[in-house]
C-alpha positions in Angstrom: 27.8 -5.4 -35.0 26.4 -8.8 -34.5 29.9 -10.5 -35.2 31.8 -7.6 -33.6 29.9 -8.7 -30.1 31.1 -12.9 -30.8 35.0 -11.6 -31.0 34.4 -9.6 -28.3 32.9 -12.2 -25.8 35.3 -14.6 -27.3 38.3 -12.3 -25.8 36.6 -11.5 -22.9 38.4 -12.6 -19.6 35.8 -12.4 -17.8 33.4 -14.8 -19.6 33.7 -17.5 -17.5 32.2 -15.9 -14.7 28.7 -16.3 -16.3 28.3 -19.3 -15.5 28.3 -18.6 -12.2 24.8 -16.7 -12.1 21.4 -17.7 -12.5 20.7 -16.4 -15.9 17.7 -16.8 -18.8 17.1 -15.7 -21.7 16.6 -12.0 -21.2 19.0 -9.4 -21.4 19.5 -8.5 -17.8 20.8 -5.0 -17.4 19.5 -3.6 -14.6 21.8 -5.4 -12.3 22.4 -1.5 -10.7 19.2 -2.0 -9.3 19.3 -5.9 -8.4 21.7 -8.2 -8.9 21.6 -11.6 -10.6 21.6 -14.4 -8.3 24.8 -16.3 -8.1 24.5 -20.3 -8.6 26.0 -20.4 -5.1 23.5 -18.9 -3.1 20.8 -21.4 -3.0 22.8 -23.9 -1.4 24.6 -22.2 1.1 21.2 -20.6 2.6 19.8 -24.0 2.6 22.2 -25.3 5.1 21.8 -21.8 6.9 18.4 -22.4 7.8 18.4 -26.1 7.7 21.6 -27.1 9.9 22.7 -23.9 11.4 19.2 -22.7 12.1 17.4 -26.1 12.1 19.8 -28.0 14.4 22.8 -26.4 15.8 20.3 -23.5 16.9 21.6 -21.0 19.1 24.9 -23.0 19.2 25.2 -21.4 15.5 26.3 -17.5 16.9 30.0 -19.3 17.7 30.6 -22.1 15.9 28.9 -21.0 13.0 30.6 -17.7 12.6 27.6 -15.9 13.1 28.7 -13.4 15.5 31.6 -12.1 13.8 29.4 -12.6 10.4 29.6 -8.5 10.0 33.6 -7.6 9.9 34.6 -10.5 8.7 32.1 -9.9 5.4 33.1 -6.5 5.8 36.9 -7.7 4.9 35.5 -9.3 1.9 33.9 -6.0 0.6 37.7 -4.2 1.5 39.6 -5.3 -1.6 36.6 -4.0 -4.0 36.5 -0.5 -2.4 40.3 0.1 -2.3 40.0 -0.7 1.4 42.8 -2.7 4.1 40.9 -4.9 6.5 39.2 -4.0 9.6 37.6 -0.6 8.3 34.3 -1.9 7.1 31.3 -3.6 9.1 28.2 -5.1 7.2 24.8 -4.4 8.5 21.6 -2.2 8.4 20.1 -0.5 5.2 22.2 2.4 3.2 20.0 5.1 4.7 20.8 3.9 8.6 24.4 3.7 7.7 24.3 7.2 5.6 22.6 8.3 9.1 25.3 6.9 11.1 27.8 8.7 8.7 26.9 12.0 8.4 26.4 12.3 11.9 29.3 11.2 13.6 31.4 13.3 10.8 29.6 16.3 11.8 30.3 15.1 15.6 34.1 14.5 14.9 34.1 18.0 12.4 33.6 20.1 16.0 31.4 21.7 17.9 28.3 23.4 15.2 27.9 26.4 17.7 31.8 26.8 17.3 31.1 27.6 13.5 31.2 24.3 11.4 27.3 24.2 11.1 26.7 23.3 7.8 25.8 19.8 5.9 26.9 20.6 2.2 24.7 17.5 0.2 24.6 16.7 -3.5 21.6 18.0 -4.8 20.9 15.3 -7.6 21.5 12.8 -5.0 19.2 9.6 -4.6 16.5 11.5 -2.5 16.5 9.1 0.8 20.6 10.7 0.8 19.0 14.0 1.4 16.2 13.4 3.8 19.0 11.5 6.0 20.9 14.7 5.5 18.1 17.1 6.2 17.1 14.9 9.4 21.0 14.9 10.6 21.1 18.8 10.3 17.9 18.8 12.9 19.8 16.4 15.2 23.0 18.1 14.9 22.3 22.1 14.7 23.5 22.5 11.2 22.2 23.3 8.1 21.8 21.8 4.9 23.9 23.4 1.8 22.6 21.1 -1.3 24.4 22.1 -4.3 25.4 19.9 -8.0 28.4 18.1 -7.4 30.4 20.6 -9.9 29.2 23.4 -7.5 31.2 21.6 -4.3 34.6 23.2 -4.1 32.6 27.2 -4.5 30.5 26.1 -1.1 32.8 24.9 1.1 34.9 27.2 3.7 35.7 27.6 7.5 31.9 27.1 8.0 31.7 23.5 6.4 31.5 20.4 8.9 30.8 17.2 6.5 30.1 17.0 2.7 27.4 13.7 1.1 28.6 13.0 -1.9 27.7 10.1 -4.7 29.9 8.7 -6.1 27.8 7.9 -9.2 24.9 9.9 -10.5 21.8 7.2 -9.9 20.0 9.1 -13.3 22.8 9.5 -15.7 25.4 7.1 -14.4 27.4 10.3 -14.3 30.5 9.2 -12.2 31.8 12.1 -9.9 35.3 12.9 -9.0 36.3 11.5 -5.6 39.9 11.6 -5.6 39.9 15.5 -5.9 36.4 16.4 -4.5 38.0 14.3 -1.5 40.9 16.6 -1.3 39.2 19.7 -1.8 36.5 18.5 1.2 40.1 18.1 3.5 41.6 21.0 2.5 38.6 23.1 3.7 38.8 21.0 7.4 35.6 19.1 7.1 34.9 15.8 6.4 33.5 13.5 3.6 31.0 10.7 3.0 30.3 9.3 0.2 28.0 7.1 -0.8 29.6 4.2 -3.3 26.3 2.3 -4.1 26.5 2.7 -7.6 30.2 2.1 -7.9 31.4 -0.5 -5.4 31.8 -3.9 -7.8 31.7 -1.8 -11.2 35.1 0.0 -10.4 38.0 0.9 -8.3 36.7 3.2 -5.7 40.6 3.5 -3.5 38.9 4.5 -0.1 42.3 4.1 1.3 44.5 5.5 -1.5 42.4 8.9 -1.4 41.9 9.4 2.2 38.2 8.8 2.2 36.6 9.5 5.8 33.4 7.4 5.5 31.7 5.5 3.3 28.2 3.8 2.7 26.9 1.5 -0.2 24.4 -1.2 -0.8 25.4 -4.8 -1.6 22.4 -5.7 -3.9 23.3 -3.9 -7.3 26.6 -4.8 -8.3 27.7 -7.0 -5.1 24.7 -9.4 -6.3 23.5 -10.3 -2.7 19.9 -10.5 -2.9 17.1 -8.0 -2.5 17.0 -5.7 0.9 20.6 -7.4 1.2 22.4 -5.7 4.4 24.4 -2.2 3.8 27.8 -1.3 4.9 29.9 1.5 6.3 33.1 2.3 5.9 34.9 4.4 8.7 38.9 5.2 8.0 41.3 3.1 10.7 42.5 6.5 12.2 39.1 7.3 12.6 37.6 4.5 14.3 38.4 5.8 17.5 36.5 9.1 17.5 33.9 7.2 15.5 30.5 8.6 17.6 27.2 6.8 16.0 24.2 8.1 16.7 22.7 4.8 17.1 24.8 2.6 19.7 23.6 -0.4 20.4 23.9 -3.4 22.3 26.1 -4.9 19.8 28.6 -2.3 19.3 29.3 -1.8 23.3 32.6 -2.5 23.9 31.2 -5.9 26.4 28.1 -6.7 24.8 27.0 -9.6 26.6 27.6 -7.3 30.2 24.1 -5.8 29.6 25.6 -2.5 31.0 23.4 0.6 31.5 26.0 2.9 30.1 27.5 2.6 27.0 31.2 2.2 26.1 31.9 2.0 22.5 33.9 -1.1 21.2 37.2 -0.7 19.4 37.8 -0.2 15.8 35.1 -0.5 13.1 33.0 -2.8 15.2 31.6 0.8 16.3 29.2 0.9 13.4 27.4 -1.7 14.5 24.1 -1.7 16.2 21.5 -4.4 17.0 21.5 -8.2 15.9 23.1 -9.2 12.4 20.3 -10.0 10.1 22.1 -13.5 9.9 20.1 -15.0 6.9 20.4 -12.2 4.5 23.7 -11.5 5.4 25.3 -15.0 4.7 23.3 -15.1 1.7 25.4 -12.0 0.8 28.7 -13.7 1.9 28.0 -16.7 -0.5 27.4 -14.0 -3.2 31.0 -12.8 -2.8 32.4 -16.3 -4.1 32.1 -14.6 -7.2 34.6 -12.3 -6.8 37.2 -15.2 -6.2 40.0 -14.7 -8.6 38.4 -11.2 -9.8 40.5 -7.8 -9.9 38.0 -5.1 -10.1 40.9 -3.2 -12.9 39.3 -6.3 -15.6 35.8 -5.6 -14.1 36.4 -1.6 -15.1 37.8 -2.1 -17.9 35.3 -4.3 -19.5 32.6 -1.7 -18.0 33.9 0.6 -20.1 33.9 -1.5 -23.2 30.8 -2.7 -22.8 29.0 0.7 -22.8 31.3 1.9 -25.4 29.7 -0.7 -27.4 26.1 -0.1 -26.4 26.4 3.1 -27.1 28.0 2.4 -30.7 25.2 0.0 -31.3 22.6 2.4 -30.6 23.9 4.8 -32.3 24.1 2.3 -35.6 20.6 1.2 -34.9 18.4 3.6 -33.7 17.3 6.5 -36.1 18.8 9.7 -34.9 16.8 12.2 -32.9 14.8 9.0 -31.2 16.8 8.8 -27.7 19.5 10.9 -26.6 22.8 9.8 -24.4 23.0 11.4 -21.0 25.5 9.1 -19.5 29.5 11.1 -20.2 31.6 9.8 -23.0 34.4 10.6 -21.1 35.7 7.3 -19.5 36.7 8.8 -16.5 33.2 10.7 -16.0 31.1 7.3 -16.6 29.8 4.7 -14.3 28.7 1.8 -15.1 25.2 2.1 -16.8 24.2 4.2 -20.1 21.0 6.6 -19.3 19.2 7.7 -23.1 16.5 10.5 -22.5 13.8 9.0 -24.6 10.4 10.6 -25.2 7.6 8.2 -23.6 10.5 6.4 -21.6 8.4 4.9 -19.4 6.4 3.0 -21.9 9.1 2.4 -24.0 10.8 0.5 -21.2 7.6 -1.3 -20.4 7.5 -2.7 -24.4 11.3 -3.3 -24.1 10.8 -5.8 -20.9 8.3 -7.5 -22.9 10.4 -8.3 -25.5 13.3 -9.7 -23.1 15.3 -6.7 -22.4 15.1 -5.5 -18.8 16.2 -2.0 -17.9 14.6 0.4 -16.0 12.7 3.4 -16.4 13.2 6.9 -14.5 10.9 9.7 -14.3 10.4 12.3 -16.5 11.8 10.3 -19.6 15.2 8.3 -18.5 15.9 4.4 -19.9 18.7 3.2 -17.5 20.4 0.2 -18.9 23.0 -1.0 -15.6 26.1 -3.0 -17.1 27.3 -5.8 -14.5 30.4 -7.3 -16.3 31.0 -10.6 -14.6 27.3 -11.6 -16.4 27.0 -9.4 -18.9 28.7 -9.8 -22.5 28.6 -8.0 -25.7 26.0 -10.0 -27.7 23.6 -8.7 -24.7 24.7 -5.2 -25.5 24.2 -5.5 -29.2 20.7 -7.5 -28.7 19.5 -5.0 -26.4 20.1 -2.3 -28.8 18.7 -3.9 -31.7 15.5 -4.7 -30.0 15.4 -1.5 -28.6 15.6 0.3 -32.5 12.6 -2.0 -33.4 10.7 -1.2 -30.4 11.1 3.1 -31.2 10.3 1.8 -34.4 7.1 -0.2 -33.8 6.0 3.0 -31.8 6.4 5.2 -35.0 
């Protein structure tokens, strides 16, 4: 397996890209949690905080970009989520924007009392997903319907006003089916959200190809921009204009700088603003991006897939059978872009595995998650992770 992984890195396209993180020598794959930071970074915050900050000042909101800092990241993201300019503003946490989302589709669904009253959420969903969607119900006068994403298309009917979906199983890596779950969603005469963080960088997404309404995602896993980095929301062009936050602030008025009492909601996605860009960790994240330079997300899928294909052979060479058990598809078209093994005493099995230079992540009951990032990841990291993963179930007895 060992020389299998050196002709694979040796044909891989994307190999190059390494060198543009800061890496060690640990096997880091649990990039679907944080990122690895990008060589660029460091530099370009210095001058943030030393020249823009330190000395322009104030001065830094125009001639500094700072202002405009949120779409025109935004357009950046676009290309990676299947996206045209102008549909996607950067800022807040995933759960504000899922917020933001959820509501204004049930808002631009119709009236709850007229009939559409009901939030249908993914039930395996990350759990913050469903306490925003529990809390929008309250606000809204609807109800929460949470059912498993295979259970979607059975729930939904004249009563339906917006649909939380993930795009990617956080556990399992399971990756759900938004093209027809989409459909299905439109067909009924609601709308959809869904939330891409475990899938935006690791795949093609095609917000714009499938007729997506909203979207939300985080930039820290696969985007690579730094812990707490800033969220996005994605709002569909021909949407913008019924787009009704919940939370409108100052810097989504239409004139922000009037300081008018009432509100009047700016044009286009600049609606999904709120309050002041969190400049530092947002330009942070736009240096992060330089990675993507030269990048089509078809190479990054496609050695996703080959990379787990090989993890999961190696494990399967390596580690006794019975020992851990695969819950992340086979199916290429059902998998994300980590590998989940249910593994008895997961938790300290993980903990021995860090140790030895192989960082995962552990989730409760008994789930190793091992989170593939293909422009830093290569082959021999799959193999090694593997191996030291058979001697670790094997130290343990």
């Amino acid at each position: 397996m060992k020389a299998r992984a050196a002709e694979l890195d040796a044909e891989d396209e994307l190999r190059a890209k390494r060198k543009e993180f800061v890496l060690d020598g640990t096997v880091y794959l649990d990039g679907n949690s944080l990122g690895a930071l990008p060589t660029a970074v460091p530099e370009r915050v210095a001058d943030v905080i030393s020249r823009q900050w330190g000395q322009l000042r104030i001065r830094s909101w125009d001639e500094s970009g700072w202002w405009t800092a949120p779409e025109r990241i935004g357009d950046r993201i676009a290309p990676l989520v299947g996206a045209a300019p102008g549909q996607i503003v950067v800022g807040d946490s995933t759960s504000v924007n899922v917020f933001k989302a959820l509501v204004a589709a049930v808002r631009m669904a119709g009236d709850p009392a007229g009939g559409r009253d009901e939030i249908v959420v993914d039930a395996t969903t990350f759990p913050t997903d469903g306490y925003i969607a529990e809390s929008a119900a309250r606000l809204t006068g609807c109800r929460v319907v949470a059912v498993a994403p295979g259970e979607v298309r059975g729930v939904l009917g004249p009563r339906t006003a917006a649909v939380l979906l993930n795009h990617a199983d956080y556990r399992t890596g399971r990756l759900h089916d938004l093209p027809s779950l989409t459909a299905a969603v439109h067909e009924a005469g609601a709308l959809v959200v869904w939330d891409l963080c475990h899938t935006a960088g690791a795949l093609p997404v095609g917000l714009d190809e499938h007729g997506v309404d909203l979207a939300v995602g985080c930039t820290y896993k696969y985007l690579n921009g730094g812990p707490g980095s800033p969220a996005y929301i994605y709002v569909r062009a021909d949407l913008q204009g019924r787009f009704d936050s919940p939370l409108p602030g100052w810097n989504s008025h239409v004139e922000p700088f009037g300081m008018r009492p009432e509100f009047e909601a700016a044009e286009g996605a600049v609606r999904g603003r709120v309050g002041t860009p969190d400049i530092l960790s947002m330009l942070a994240l736009e240096a992060a991006l330089d990675v993507w330079d030269g990048v089509s997300i078809e190479a990054v899928r496609a050695k996703s897939l080959a990379l787990t294909d090989f993890f999961l052979e190696c494990v399967a060479a390596y580690v006794p059978a019975g020992r851990v058990e695969p819950i992340t598809p086979a199916a290429h078209g059902e998998r994300g872009s980590q590998v989940a093994l249910r593994c008895e005493d997961a938790g300290d099995v993980m903990r021995r595995l860090i140790e030895a230079g192989v960082v995962g992540d552990f989730r409760a009951p008994d789930v190793l998650r091992f989170g593939f990032t293909p422009l830093y990841v290569g082959f021999a990291d799959a193999e090694r992770a593997a191996g030291v993963l058979a001697e670790v179930l094997a130290a343990e007895g």
